[in-house]
C-alpha positions as CSV (number, residue, x, y, z in Angstrom):
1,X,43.4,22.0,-67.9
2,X,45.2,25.4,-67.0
3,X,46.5,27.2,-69.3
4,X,50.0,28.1,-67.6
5,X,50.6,24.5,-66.5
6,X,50.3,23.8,-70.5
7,X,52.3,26.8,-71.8
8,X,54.8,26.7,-68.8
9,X,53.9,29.5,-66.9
10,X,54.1,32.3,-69.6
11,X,50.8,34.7,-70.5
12,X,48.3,32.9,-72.9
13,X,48.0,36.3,-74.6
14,X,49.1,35.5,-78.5
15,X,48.5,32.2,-77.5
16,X,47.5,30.2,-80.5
17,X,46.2,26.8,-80.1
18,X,45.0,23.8,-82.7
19,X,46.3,23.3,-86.0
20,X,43.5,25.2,-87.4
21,X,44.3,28.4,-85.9
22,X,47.7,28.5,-86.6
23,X,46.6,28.2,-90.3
24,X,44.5,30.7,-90.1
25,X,47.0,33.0,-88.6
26,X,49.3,32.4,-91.9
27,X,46.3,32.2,-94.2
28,X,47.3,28.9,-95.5
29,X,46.5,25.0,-95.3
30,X,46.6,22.9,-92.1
31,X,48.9,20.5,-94.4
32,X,51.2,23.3,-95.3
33,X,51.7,24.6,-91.3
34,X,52.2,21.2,-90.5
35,X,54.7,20.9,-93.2
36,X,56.6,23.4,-92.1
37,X,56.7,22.9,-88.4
38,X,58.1,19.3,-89.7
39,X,60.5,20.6,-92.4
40,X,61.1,24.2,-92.2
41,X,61.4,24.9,-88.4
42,X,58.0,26.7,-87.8
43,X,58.2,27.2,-83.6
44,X,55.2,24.5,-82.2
45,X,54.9,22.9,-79.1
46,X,53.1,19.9,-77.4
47,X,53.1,19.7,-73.1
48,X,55.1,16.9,-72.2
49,X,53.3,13.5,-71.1
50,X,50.4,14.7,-72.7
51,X,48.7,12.4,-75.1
52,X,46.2,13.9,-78.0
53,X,46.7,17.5,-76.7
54,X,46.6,19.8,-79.1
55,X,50.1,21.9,-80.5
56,X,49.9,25.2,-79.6
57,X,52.5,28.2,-80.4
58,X,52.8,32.0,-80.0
59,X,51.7,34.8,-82.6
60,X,55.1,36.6,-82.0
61,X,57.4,33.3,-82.1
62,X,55.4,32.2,-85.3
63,X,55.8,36.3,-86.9
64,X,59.5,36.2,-85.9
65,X,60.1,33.0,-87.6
66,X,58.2,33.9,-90.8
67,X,60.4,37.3,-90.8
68,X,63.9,35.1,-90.6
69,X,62.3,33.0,-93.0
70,X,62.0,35.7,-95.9
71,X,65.5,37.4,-94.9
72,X,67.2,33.9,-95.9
73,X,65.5,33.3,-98.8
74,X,66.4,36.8,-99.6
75,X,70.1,35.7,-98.9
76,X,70.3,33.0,-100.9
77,X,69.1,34.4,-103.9
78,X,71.9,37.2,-103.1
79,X,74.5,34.6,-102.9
80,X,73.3,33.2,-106.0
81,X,75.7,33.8,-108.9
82,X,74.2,36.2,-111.9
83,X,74.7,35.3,-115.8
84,X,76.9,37.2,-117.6
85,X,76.6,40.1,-119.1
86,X,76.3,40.1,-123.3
87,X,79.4,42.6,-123.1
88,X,81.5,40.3,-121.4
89,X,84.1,38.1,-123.3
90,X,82.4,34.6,-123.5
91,X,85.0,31.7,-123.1
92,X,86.4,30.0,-126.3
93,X,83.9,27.1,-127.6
94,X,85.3,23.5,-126.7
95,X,86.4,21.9,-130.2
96,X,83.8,19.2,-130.5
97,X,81.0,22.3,-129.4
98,X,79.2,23.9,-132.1
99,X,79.8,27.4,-132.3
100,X,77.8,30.1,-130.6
101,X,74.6,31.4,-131.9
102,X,74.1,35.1,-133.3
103,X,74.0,37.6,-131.2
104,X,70.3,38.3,-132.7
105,X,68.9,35.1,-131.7
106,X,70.3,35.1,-128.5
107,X,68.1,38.1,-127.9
108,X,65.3,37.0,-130.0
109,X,65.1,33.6,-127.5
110,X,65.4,36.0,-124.5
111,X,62.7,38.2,-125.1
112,X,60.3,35.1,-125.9
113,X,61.1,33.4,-122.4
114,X,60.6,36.9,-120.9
115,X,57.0,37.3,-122.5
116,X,55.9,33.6,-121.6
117,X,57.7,34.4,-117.7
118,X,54.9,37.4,-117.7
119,X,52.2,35.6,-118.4
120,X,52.7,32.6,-116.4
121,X,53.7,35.2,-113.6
122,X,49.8,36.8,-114.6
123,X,47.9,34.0,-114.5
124,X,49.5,32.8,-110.7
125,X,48.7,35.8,-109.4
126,X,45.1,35.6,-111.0
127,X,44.7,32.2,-109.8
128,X,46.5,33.3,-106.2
129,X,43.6,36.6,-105.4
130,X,41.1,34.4,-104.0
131,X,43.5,33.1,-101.7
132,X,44.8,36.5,-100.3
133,X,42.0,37.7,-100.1
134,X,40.7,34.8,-97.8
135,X,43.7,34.7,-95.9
136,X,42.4,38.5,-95.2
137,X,39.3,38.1,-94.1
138,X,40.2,35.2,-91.3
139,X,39.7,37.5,-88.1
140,X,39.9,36.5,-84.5
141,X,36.0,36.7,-83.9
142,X,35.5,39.6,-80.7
143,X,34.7,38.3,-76.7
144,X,31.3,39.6,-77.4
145,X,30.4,38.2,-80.5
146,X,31.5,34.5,-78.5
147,X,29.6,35.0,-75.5
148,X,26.3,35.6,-77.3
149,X,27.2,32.3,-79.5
150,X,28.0,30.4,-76.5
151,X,24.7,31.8,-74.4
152,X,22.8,30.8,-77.9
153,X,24.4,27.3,-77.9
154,X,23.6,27.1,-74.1
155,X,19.9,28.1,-74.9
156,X,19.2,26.4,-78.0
157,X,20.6,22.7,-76.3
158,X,17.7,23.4,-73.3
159,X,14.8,22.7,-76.0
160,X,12.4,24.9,-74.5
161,X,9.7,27.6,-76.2
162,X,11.6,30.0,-74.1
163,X,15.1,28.9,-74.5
164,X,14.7,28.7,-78.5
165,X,13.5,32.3,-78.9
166,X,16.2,33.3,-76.3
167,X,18.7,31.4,-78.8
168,X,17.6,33.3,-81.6
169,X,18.3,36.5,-80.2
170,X,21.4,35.7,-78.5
171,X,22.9,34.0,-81.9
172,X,21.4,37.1,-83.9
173,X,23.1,39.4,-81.7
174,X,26.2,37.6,-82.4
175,X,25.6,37.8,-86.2
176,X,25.4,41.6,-85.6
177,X,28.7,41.8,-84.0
178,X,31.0,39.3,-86.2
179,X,28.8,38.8,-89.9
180,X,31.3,36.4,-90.6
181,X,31.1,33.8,-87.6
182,X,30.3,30.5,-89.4
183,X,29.5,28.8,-86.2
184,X,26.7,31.6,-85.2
185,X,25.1,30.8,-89.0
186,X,25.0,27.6,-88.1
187,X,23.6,28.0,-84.4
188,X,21.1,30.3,-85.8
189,X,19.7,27.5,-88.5
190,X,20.0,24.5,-85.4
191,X,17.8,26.8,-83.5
192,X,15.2,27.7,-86.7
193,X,15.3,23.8,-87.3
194,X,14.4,23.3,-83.7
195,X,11.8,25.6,-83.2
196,X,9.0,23.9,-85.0
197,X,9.2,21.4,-82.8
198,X,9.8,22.8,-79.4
199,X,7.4,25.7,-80.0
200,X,3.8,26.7,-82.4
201,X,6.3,27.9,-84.9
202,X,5.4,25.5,-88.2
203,X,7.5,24.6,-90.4
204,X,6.7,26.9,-93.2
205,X,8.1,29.8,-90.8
206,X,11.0,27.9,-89.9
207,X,12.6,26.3,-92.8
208,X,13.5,28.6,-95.0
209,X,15.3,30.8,-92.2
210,X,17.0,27.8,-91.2
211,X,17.6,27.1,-94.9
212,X,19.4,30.1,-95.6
213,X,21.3,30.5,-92.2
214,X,22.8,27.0,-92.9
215,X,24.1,27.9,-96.5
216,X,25.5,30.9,-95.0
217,X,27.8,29.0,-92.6
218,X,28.5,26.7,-94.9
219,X,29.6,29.5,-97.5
220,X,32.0,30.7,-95.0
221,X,33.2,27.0,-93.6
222,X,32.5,24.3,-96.0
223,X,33.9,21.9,-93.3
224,X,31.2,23.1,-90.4
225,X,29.5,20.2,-89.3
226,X,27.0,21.8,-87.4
227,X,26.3,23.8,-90.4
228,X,25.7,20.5,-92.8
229,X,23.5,18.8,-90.1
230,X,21.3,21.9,-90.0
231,X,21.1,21.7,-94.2
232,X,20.6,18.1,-93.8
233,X,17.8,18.6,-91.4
234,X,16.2,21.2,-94.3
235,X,16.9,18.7,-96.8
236,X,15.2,15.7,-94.9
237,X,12.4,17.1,-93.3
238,X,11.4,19.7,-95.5
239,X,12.3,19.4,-98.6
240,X,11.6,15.5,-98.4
241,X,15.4,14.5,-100.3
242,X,15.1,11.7,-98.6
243,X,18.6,10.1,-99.8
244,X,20.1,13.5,-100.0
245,X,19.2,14.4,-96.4
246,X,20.6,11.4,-95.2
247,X,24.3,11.8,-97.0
248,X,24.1,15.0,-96.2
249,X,23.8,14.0,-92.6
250,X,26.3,10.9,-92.8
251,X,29.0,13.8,-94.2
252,X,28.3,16.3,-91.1
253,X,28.7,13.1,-88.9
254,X,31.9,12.5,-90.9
255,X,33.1,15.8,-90.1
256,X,32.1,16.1,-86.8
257,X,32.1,12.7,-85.1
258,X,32.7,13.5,-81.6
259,X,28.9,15.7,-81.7
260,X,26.1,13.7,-79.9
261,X,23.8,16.4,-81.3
262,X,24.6,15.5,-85.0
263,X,24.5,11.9,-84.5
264,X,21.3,12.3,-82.9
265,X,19.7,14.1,-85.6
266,X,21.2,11.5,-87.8
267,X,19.6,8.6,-85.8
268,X,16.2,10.4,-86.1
269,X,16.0,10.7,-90.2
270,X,17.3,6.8,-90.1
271,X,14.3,6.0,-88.0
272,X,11.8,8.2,-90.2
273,X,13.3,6.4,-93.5
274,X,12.2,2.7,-91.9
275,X,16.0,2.3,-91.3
276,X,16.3,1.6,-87.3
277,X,19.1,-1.4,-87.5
278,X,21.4,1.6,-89.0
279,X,19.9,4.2,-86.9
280,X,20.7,2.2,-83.2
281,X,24.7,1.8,-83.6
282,X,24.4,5.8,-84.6
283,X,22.1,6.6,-81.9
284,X,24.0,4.4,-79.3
285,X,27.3,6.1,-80.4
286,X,25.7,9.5,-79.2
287,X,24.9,8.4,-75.9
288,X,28.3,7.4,-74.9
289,X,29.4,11.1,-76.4
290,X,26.6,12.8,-74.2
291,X,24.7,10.3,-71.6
292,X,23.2,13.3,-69.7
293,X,21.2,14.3,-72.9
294,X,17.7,13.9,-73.0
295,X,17.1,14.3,-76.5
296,X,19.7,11.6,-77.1
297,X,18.6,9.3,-74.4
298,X,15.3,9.7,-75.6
299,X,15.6,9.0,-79.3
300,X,17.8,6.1,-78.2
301,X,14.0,5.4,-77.2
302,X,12.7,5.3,-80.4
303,X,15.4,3.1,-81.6
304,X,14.9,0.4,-79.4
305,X,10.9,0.7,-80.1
306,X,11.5,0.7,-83.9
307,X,14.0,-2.4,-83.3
308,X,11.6,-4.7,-81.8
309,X,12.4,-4.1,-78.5
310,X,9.6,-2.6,-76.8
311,X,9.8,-2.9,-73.2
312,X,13.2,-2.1,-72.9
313,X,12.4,1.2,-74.8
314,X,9.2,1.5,-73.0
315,X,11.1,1.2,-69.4
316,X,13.9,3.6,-70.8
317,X,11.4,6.5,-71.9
318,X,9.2,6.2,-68.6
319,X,12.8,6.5,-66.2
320,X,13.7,9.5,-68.6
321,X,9.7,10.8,-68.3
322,X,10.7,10.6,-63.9
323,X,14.1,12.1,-64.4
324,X,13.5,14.9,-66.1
325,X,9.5,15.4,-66.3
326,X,9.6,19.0,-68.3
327,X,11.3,17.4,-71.8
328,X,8.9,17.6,-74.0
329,X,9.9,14.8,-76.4
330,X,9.7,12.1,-73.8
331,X,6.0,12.3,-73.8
332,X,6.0,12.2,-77.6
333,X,7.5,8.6,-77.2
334,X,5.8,7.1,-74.6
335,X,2.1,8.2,-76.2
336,X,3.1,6.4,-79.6
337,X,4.7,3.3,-77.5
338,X,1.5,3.2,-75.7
339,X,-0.8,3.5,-78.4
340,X,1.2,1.0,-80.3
341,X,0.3,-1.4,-77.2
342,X,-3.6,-0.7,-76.9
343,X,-2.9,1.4,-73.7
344,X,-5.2,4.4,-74.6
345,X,-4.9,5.7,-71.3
346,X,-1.2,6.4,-71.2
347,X,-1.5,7.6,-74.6
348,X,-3.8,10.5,-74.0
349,X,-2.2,11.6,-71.1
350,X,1.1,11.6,-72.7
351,X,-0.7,12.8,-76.0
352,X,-2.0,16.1,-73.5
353,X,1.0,17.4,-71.6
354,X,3.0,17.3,-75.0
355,X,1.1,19.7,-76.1
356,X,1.3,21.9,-72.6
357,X,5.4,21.5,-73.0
358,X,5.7,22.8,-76.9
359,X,2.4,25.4,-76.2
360,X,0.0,23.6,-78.8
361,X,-3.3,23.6,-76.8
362,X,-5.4,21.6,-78.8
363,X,-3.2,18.4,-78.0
364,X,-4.5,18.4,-74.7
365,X,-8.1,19.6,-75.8
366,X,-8.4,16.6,-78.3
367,X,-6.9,14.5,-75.3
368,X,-9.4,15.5,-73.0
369,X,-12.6,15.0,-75.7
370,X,-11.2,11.1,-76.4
371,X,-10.5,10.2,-72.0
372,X,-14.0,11.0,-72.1
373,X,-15.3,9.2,-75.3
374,X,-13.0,6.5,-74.2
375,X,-14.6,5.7,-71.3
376,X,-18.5,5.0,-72.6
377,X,-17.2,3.8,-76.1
378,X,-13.9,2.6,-76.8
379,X,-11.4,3.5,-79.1
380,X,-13.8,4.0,-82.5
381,X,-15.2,6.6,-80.2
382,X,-12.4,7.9,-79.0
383,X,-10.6,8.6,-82.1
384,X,-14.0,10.0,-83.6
385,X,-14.1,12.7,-80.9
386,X,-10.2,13.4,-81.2
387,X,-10.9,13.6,-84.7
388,X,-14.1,16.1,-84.2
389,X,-12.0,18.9,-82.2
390,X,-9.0,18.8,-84.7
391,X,-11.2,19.7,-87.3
392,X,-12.4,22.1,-85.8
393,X,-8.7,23.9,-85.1
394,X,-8.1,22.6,-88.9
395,X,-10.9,24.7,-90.4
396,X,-9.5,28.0,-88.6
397,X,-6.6,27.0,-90.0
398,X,-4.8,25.8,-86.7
399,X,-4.2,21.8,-87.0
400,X,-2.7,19.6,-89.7
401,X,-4.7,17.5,-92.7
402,X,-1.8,15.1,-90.7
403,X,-3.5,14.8,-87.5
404,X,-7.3,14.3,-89.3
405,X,-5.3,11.8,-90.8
406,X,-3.7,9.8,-87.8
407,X,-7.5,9.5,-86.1
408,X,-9.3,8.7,-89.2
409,X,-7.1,5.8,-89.0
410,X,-7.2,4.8,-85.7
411,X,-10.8,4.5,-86.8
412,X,-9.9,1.8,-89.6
413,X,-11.0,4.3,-92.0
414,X,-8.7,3.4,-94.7
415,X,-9.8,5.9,-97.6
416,X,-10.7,8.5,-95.8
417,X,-7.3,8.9,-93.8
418,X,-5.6,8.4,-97.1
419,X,-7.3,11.1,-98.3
420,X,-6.6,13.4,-95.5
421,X,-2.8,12.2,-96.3
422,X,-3.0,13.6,-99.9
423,X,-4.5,16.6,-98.3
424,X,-1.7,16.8,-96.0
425,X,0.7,16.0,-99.1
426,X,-0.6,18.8,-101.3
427,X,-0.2,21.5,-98.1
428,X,3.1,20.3,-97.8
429,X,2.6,19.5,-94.0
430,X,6.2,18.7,-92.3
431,X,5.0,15.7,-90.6
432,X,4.3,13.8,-93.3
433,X,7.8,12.5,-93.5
434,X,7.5,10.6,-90.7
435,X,4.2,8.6,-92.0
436,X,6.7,5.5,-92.3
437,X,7.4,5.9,-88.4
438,X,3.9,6.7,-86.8
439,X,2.0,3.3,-85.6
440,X,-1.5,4.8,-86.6
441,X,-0.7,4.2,-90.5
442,X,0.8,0.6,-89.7
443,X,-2.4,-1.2,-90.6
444,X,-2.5,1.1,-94.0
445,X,1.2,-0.5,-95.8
446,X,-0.3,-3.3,-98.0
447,X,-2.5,-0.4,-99.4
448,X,-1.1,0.3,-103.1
449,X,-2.2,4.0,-102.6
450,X,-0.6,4.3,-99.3
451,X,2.8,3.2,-101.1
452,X,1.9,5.5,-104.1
453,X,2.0,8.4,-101.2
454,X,5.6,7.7,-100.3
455,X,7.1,7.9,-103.8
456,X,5.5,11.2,-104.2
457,X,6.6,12.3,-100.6
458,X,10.5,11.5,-101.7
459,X,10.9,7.7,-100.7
460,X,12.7,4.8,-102.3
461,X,10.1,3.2,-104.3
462,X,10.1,-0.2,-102.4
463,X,10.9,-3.3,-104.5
């Protein structure tokens, strides 16, 4: 919408717009600005016919009302009559009053009120710094600080190698400018979060930046959405707080309901915690906020797969797969749909131009060694030979006890991928959170060791 058919033609410089802002200007509460634009007068304005549009008001209107403000409180309290002085003649007592006190007391019970005024006036001001000094700190962030957040929003959302590492440096650049921009924190920890998947950055690089970028924003905005979903992510993934992550995640959708981003990466840990009947209405909810999405349309994927409806998930991920061939994450979905259905062929071609997309070569190399094993012996052999080029990346310290794992039991060796998970468990490996959601441990969940492993990694113990 333009700006001059909103504010009536006059310059948008001063403009203030949103609740928020306005409270910020003051250094107070929403609830007390709106307070006083209801009681007090406080200059706000709304465009006429224009339903949900934000108020919005001017720096000098709001400075000018604020000033005429003071002057009539000072008024009033100079209109206000002052008690008389002890010199003065005090009026006759009334015959049923009893008669005054000493002139001692009197002063005696004056000086008492007086000491207790002090203190009391101490102890509000005491309890009052923190405030002022808030209401100091809230600057207007500069143009250039906001254009490198918005370029490191812009890059971050592509879900690239490149555009990550652009993010970082965009959002860090930001940072530099403005310390205090909550939102660039926050941007900064989404795109930490992000790059272990989108790139060969593992999670032990990853986590703790994001870990600490998302405290900071949250330190300077405890009501940052972004900045809880990117803790939550920590929390889940990493940490393996299973039920922490996901209230953690529940609150940032709470507090930012209207991001398809967030209610994504809510979706996702639902999913991972064996949860998809509460993780479709989320996941369905971000689609209608953000349809063009491929990281939403695909997890909405995932959803559909882990509800029992596999073609139509199948169908959604190969029209996504045609629509936008370079997103990584589609090809994650339709190798594990296709494995799940005994179509090994899809699967390893999926399987290799994943790892081509997030620039983890040995995807594709252990892709290549199964097509071929595939062909003269089946799927034993195939998952044998996967199995014999991951170890070899494993023992230079390039592959995951995870993946060893996942083909050990494609084999239908039960004991040996179980103990390639406790491997994977003691390393801490990332993707061991999602065990419950990868069909190659399916045939493994009547094992009592296999549901020993997800008590230790931070599940519900299942009843």
């Amino acid at each position: 919408m333009d700006n001059k058919a909103v504010n009536g033609g006059r310059p948008t410089v001063g403009l203030l717009t949103g609740w928020k802002a306005i409270a910020q200007h003051f250094g107070r509460t929403q609830s007390t600005v709106r307070r006083w634009a209801a009681t007090a007068g406080m200059p706000v304005y709304r465009a006429a016919g224009e339903k949900g549009l934000s108020v919005y008001t001017y720096v000098d209107e709001l400075d000018a009302w604020l000033t005429q403000r003071h002057e009539d409180k000072a008024a009033v309290k100079e209109q206000t009559p002052a008690l008389p002085c002890e010199d003065e003649a005090a009026p006759a007592p009334e015959p049923h009053q009893p008669p005054p006190r000493p002139l001692w007391l009197r002063w005696a019970v004056l000086a008492l009120l007086l000491v207790v005024a002090l203190g009391a006036t101490t102890l509000w001001v005491q309890h009052q710094r923190p405030v002022v000094c808030a209401a100091q700190s809230v600057d207007k962030v500069p143009d250039e600080a906001r254009e490198f957040y918005l370029r490191g929003t812009y890059l971050w959302n592509r879900r690239t190698p490149a555009g990550i590492a652009g993010a970082m440096e965009a959002l860090n650049q930001a940072i530099d400018i403005y310390p205090g921009y909550a939102e660039a924190h926050a941007g900064l920890a989404i795109a930490y979060n992000l790059s272990r998947q989108y790139s060969d950055v593992t999670g032990w690089e990853a986590y703790p930046k994001a870990e600490a970028a998302a405290r900071r924003a949250i330190e300077l905005d405890p009501t940052l959405g972004l900045a809880h979903s990117a803790l939550a992510f920590v929390e889940f993934h990493w940490h393996w707080q299973v039920e922490a992550g996901l209230a953690r995640f529940e609150k940032a959708a709470s507090l930012t309901p209207t991001s398809a981003n967030i209610l994504m990466w809510y979706a996702s840990a639902l999913l991972l915690a064996d949860r998809p009947r509460e993780a479709l209405p989320v996941i369905s909810r971000a689609q209608s906020l953000d349809p063009d999405n491929s990281a939403v349309v695909n997890m909405k994927a995932q959803a559909l797969f882990y509800s029992g409806q596999v073609e139509e998930a199948l169908d959604l991920v190969t029209t996504m797969i045609a629509e936008d061939p370079h997103y990584a994450w589609n090809y994650y979905t339709h190798a594990f749909i296709q494995l799940s259905q005994g179509h090994y062929d899809d699967y390893l071609a999926s399987y290799a131009r994943l790892g081509d997309l997030i620039s983890v070569p040995r995807y594709r190399a252990a892709a290549e060694a199964g097509a071929t094993a595939l062909v003269d012996g089946g799927v034993e052999a195939m998952a044998m030979a996967m199995f014999e080029v991951e170890r070899e990346f494993y023992e230079r310290g390039e592959a995951l006890a995870w993946d060893l794992a996942r083909h050990q039991a494609l084999l239908g060796n039960r004991r040996e991928a179980l103990g390639w998970l406790h491997i994977s468990l003691k390393r801490k490996e990332e993707r061991l959170i999602g065990i419950k959601a990868d069909p190659c441990f399916w045939p493994l969940r009547d094992d009592p060791d296999y549901r020993q492993l997800l008590v230790d990694i931070g599940f519900p113990r299942e009843l």
